[in-house]
C-alpha positions as CSV (number, residue, x, y, z in Angstrom):
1,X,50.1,-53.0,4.5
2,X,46.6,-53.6,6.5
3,X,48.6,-57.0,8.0
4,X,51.0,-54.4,9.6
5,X,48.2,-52.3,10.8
6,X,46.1,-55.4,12.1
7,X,49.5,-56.9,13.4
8,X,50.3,-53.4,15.1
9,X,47.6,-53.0,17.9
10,X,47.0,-56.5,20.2
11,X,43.2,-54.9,20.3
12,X,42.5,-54.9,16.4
13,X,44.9,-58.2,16.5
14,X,42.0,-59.4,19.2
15,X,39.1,-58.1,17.2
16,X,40.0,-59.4,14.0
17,X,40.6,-62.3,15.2
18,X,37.3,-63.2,17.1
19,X,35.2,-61.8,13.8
20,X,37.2,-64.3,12.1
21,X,36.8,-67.0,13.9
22,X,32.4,-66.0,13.4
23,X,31.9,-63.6,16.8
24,X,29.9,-61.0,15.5
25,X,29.1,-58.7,18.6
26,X,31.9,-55.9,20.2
27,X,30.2,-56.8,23.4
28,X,31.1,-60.0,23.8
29,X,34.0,-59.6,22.2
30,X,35.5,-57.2,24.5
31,X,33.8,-59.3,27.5
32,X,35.4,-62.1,26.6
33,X,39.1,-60.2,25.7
34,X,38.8,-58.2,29.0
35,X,38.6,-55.0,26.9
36,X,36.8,-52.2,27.8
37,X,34.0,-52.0,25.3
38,X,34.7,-48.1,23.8
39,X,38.2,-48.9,23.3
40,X,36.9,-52.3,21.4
41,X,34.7,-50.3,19.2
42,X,37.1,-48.0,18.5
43,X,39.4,-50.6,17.1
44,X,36.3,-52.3,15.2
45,X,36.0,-49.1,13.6
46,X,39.5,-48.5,12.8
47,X,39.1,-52.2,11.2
48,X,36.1,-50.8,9.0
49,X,37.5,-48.1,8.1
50,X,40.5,-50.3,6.6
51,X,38.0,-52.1,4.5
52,X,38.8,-55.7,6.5
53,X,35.6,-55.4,8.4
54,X,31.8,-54.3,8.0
55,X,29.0,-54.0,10.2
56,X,26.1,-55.8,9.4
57,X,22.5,-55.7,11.0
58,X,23.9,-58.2,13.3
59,X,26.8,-57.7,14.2
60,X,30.4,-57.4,12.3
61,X,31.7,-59.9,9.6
62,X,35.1,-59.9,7.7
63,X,34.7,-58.0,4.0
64,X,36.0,-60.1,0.8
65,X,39.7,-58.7,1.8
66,X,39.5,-59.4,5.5
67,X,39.1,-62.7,4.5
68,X,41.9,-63.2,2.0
69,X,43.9,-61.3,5.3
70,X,42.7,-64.1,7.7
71,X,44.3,-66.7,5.4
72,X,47.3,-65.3,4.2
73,X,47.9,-64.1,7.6
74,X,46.9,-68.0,9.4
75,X,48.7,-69.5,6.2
76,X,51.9,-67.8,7.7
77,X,51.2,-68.1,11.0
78,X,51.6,-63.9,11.5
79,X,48.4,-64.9,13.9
């Protein structure tokens, strides 16, 4: 289910995958993704609010799920 919704949108796609990969600020994110950085918190949020993200002090990290997402998704190459 939350594969399809990450899957669904090329910005959550591009968020999720940058928080994976340890990139833990929106604005660098969207700097580096070309995104226009409300629309990139607007996905982080929607990524929250799924549980496969949290915001930390620091930035955002992948919750417990996320991660078993990030490599069942990579282990099927669905990213």
């Amino acid at each position: 289910m939350n594969e399809g919704f990450i899957l669904s949108n090329k910005i959550r796609k591009a968020i999720f995958i940058e928080i994976a990969s340890g990139e833990k600020r929106i604005e660098r994110i969207a700097k580096k993704q070309h995104l226009i950085k409300r629309v990139a918190k607007n996905a982080a949020e929607e990524l929250k609010n799924h549980g496969i993200i949290e915001e930390m002090e620091d930035g955002y990290k992948l919750t417990e799920e996320g991660a078993k997402l990030y490599a069942k998704m990579k282990g099927s190459d669905e990213l």
